[in-house]
C-alpha positions as CSV (number, residue, x, y, z in Angstrom):
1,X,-7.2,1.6,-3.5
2,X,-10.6,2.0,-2.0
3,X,-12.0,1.1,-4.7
4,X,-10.6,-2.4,-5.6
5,X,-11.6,-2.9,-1.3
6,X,-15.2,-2.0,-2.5
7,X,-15.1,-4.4,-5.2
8,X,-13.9,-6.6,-3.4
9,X,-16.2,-6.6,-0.7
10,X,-19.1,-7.0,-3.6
11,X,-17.5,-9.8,-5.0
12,X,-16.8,-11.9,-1.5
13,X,-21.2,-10.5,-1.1
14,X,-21.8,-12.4,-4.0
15,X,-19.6,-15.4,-3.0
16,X,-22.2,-15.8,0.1
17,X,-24.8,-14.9,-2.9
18,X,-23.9,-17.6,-5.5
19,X,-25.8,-20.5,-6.5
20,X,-23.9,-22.9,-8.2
21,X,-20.7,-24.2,-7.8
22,X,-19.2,-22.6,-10.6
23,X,-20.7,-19.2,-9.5
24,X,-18.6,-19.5,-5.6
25,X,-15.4,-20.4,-7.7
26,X,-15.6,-17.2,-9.9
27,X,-16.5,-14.9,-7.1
28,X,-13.8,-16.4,-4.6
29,X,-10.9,-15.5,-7.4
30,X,-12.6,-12.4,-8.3
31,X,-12.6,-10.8,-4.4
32,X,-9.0,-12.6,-4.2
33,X,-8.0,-10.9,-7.0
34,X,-9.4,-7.3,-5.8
35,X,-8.4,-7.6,-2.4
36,X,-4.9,-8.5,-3.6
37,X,-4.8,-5.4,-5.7
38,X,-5.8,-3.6,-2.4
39,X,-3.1,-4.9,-0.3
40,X,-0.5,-3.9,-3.0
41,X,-2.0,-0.3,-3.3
42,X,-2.2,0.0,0.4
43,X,1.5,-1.6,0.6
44,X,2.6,1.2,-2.4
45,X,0.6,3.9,-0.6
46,X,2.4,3.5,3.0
47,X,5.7,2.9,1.9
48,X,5.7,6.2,-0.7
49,X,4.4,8.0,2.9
50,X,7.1,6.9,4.9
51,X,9.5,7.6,2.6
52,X,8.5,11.5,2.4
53,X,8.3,11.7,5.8
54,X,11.8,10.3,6.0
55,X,12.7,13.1,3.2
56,X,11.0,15.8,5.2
57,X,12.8,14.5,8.7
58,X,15.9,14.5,6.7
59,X,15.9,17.9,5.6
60,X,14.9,19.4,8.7
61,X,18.4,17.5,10.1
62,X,20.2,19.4,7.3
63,X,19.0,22.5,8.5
64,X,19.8,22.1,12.0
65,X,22.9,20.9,10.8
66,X,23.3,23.9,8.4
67,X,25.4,21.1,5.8
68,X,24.6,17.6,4.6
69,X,23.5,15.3,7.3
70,X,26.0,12.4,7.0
71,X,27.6,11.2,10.3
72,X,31.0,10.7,8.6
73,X,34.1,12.4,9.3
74,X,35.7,14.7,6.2
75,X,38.6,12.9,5.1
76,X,41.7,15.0,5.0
């Protein structure tokens, strides 16, 4: 993840560096393209955190609980 944010800062650096047209096109889709990869990474990397965090919050309810943590009555 850090590293596609790395590459993309080079790449949006040689944007600004560029001297012909064809050179600003290139660099403005690579940086696009490695920034986008870093937005999904950091997107993948967040949710997969929350969701232990929600695995660890639920299992801590379970063992207050001493059973399963469901809010539904048994059914008789």
């Amino acid at each position: 993840m850090v590293l596609f944010f790395v590459l993309g800062l080079i790449a949006f650096a040689a944007h600004g560096a560029g001297d012909g047209r064809e050179a600003l096109i290139i660099a403005s889709i690579v940086s696009g393209v490695f920034f986008a990869c870093f937005l999904i990474l950091f997107a993948v990397y967040w949710i997969g955190y929350l969701l232990k965090e929600h695995a660890v919050w639920l299992a801590g309810r379970q063992a207050e609980s001493g059973g399963a943590a469901t809010d539904q009555q048994p059914e008789e």
